[in-house]
C-alpha angles and dihedrals in degrees: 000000000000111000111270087034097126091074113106089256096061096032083058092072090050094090095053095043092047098051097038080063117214091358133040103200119170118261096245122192097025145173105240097154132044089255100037088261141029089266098050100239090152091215141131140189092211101127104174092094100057144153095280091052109029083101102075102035108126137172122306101183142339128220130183119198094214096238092133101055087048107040101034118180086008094075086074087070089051127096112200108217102146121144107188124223129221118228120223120246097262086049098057099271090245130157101242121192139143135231126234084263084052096246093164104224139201125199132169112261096227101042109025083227110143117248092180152339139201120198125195096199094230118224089244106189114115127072106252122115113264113228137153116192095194143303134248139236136207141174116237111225100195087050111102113252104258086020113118128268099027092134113049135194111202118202131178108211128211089252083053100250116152113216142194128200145169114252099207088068117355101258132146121262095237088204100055111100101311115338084338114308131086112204105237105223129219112203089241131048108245143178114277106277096025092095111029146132133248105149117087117247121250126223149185146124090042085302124113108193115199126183127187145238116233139194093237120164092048094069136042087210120041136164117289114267085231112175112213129199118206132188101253092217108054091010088229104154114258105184141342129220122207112191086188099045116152090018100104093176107064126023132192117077075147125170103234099156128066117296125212136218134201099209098193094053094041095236136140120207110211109192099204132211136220124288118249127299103045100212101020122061105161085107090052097046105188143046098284088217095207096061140091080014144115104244115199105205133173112262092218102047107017090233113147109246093182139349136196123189114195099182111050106213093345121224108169100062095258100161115173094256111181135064113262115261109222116195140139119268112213112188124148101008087302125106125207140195097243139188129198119208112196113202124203080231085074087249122138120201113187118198149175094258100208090053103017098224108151115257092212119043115265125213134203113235129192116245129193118265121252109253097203110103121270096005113125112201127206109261100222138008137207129262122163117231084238151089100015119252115268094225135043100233085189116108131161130163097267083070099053105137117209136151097227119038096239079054099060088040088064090046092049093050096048089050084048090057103046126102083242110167090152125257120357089025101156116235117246146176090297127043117296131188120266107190112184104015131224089276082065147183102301117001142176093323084066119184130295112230110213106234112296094326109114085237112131131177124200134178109224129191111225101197124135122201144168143241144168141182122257123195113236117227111236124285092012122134151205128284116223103265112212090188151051101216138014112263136233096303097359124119115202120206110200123186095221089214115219092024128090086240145087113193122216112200127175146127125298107236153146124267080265094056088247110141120261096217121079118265156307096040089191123050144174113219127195106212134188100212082185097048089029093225136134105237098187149327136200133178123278114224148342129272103207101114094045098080129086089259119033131245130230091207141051125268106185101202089129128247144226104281130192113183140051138267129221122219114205124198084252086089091257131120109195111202128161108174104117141106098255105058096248124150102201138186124208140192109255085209107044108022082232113144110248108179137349133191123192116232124200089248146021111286106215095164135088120275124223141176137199137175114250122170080352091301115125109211130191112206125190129181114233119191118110142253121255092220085057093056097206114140115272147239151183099233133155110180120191124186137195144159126281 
């Protein structure tokens, strides 16, 4: 050690010199955000794991968190959705992730061995899921060089606590709201889970920005989806932003997915979510404008600088479920700062993010009335001319699927029967069309942009299903809901309290719980956002251990999938999500399967992969979803080459 080391400065690289062993190397390329940047583009240049040697990647290490041993029986109300984070070198070079109990965990890059934990011991009554997609860090600029603390992980926790701790060794920021943590407020007092947070913060320019996740189809009126932006140092509020405000009657409009931020440009991207409830608006006449939108707002002052809402008084649960992808679009010799939003329609809108002008034209199109009494529908929706959607909404009894043909006649019969006027058909008082569901289309995996050129993949569930509204009876109330949609052959029955109306949701199928729509029902899609083309899909998934005997074999006809997938500039795209507890590469260029490893349970979280010594690794969360029902874990799998 150089002469003058043993100063904090220097005794703050310790950490990270110690535990990379005889070499300290930058991790480069890395994984600082939860979607390898802070517009979610998934996407990294590492190029050592590539198409001619995917094949033989195997497991590196395996961690498990612990979570089983300690929880018990309460891991089948978890969903696993973690993508972990890389620390720079100055910050400790440690693997950082979070549990679904939100226990925030370290681990060495090269080893999976744990270097610390912090656990914020969650209030965990209530009977949401509990869930944590990631946390955040951040370098705090008014912190000393060598002070503690510098260098700052930021986690929001399911009883919506925001904390702060150092990343050198997990402990919290003593001067970050009181002994580092802010309690994040909702406007009415509610039962435990029905206000949390899943969704990792996002940060930059000294603010941390945090949204909420909100129970929002069992009550007419729920607490308001207000963002809050926080300074990252002393965690004193700095604005609020209330997507409902005005509207008295409803609440929600939360933002429950990732935001972005364009850092240069000082903006914050909020994808919002529907108003409450999810499936009646008579009470919210309107459009809510800020709903079901993406909301560009100032990072400093919280002002909104443009909106776009792509559902009009939303009625089908379409919340806008991924993290923004910000690129540059580079067409005709121009570039522009874009942004990508992904529906759950399996619509995509493309748009100059600082002025929020389409990129590709978008055209109002005419949607059925609502036939229940006083609800007033919006007369059209958007839909751009391109890209194309990335699912036929369209169904109609001739396209009934089954595997016997009694099977497809009944399909047949029950499409015949259903109130089915295409995309944005109201539910009524007899079954109505839901296609696609309220799993979408895309959802909280979002898509990975490939570089700068305009190539996104993205992973779609291509489910329909059906729902109606059923009068309650008086003085009847509402049954505890574990879950946010109905699962692959589930139905769901919700007392929308304080509304004349019960709602029944569940998936269209056959007598045998096969789907009625044609395969695959899960799909991964190649898209052009600059040629506005679609360059190739090919089926998600496997169904063989869906049925009520499994399978030793494959049987691609795609699955439900909840999770993302990365794309990295080695020709690869690493995606788990789906129902079969397969981890898969594919070629970015051809859609062909290049390589698959079974896990010991379902992997509905993100990938991501980082290089770390000169080894580059590919890390993926298993641990179920409790949707899914499944079975769980506690899983973190990490792969490399031999």
């Amino acid at each position: 050690m150089k002469k003058g080391c043993l100063r904090k400065s220097c005794l703050a690289l310790l950490p990270a010199l110690l535990f990379a062993g005889t070499t300290a190397i930058a991790a480069d390329p890395g994984w600082l955000y939860y979607g390898g940047d802070q517009g979610g583009r998934h996407y990294s240049t590492a190029t050592q794991i590539n198409t001619d040697n995917v094949d033989k990647l195997d497991v590196a290490w395996v961690f498990r968190s612990g979570d089983v041993a300690t929880y018990g029986d309460e891991m089948e109300n978890t969903s696993t959705q973690a993508t972990p984070i890389l620390l720079p070198l100055e910050a400790g070079q440690s693997l950082v992730y979070c549990t679904p109990f939100n226990r925030v965990i370290a681990l060495d890059p090269a080893t999976g061995k744990q270097r610390w934990s912090f656990d914020p011991e969650i209030d965990r009554r209530g009977e949401r899921a509990f869930r944590c997609r990631g946390v955040s860090y951040a370098e705090e600029q008014r912190v000393a060089r060598g002070s503690a603390c510098r260098y700052r992980i930021f986690a929001a926790t399911q009883d919506r606590r925001l904390l702060a701790l150092d990343a050198l060794d997990g402990k919290r920021c003593k001067g970050f709201g009181h002994n580092g943590e802010v309690k994040l407020k909702a406007s009415i007092a509610y039962a435990p889970g029905e206000v949390s947070s899943s969704a990792a913060p996002v940060v930059a320019n000294g603010v941390v920005v945090v949204g909420s996740s909100i129970v929002d189809f069992e009550y007419s009126k729920t607490p308001r989806g207000t963002v809050t932006a926080l300074d990252s140092l002393s965690g004193t509020v700095l604005w609020e932003f209330d997507p409902l405000i005005g509207n008295e009657n409803s609440g929600s409009a939360n933002v429950w997915s990732q935001m972005s931020i364009d850092e240069k440009n000082k903006l914050v991207y909020l994808p919002t979510s529907a108003p409450s409830p999810d499936y009646y608006g008579a009470d919210r006449p309107g459009n809510n404008p800020y709903a079901n939108s993406i909301v560009a707002l100032d990072l400093v002052s919280g002002a909104v600088r443009w909106y776009f809402q792509h559902v009009r008084h939303d009625l089908w649960d379409y919340d806008s479920p991924a993290q923004p992808i910000l690129f540059d679009w580079q067409k005709n010799g121009a570039t522009i700062p874009a942004l990508a939003l992904l529906t759950k329609q399996g619509l995509i809108f493309v748009f100059n993010r600082l002025t929020g002008e389409p990129l590709w034209e978008i055209t109002e199109r005419p949607v059925p009335p609502s036939l229940i009494a006083g609800e007033i529908t919006a007369a059209t929706q958007p839909r751009p001319i391109a890209p194309p959607p990335l699912i036929d909404a369209f169904l109609m009894p001739e396209q009934a699927w089954g595997i016997a043909s009694w099977e497809k006649m009944d399909c047949a019969e029950q499409i015949a029967g259903l109130n089915n006027l295409g995309l944005f058909t109201p539910l009524g008082e007899s079954l109505t069309l839901m296609y696609p569901g309220s799993l979408g289309g895309a959802n909280w995996g979002g898509g990975a942009l490939i570089g700068n050129t305009g190539k996104l993949l993205v992973n779609i569930n291509n489910l329909a299903f059906t729902g109606k509204l059923i009068r309650t009876p008086k003085n009847v109330g509402s049954a505890a809901i574990k879950q946010d949609h109905p699962g692959a052959g589930q139905r769901m029955q919700v007392t929308m309290q304080g509304t004349p109306y019960t709602v029944e949701v569940g998936a269209l199928q056959s007598p045998l719980g096969i789907p009625c729509n044609p395969p695959p029902w899960g799909k991964l899609v190649a898209v052009d956002l600059i040629q506005g083309t679609i360059d190739w899909q090919v089926p998600l998934g496997s169904v063989n251990e869906l049925g009520p005997v499994k399978l030793p074999f494959q049987v691609n006809w795609g699955t439900p999938n909840l999770g993302g997938g990365i794309a990295t500039a080695g020709g690869l795209f690493f995606i788990g999500a789906t129902m079969d507890r397969q981890f898969r590469a594919f070629s970015t260029a051809t859609g062909k399967q290049l390589w698959r490893y079974q896990l010991p349970i379902d992997a509905t979280a993100t990938p991501m992969t980082y290089t770390y010594n000169g080894r580059q690794y590919v890390v993926i969360n298993a641990g179920g979803h409790a949707i899914f029902k499944r079975g769980y874990g506690d899983y973190l799998y990490a792969f490399t080459l031999p």
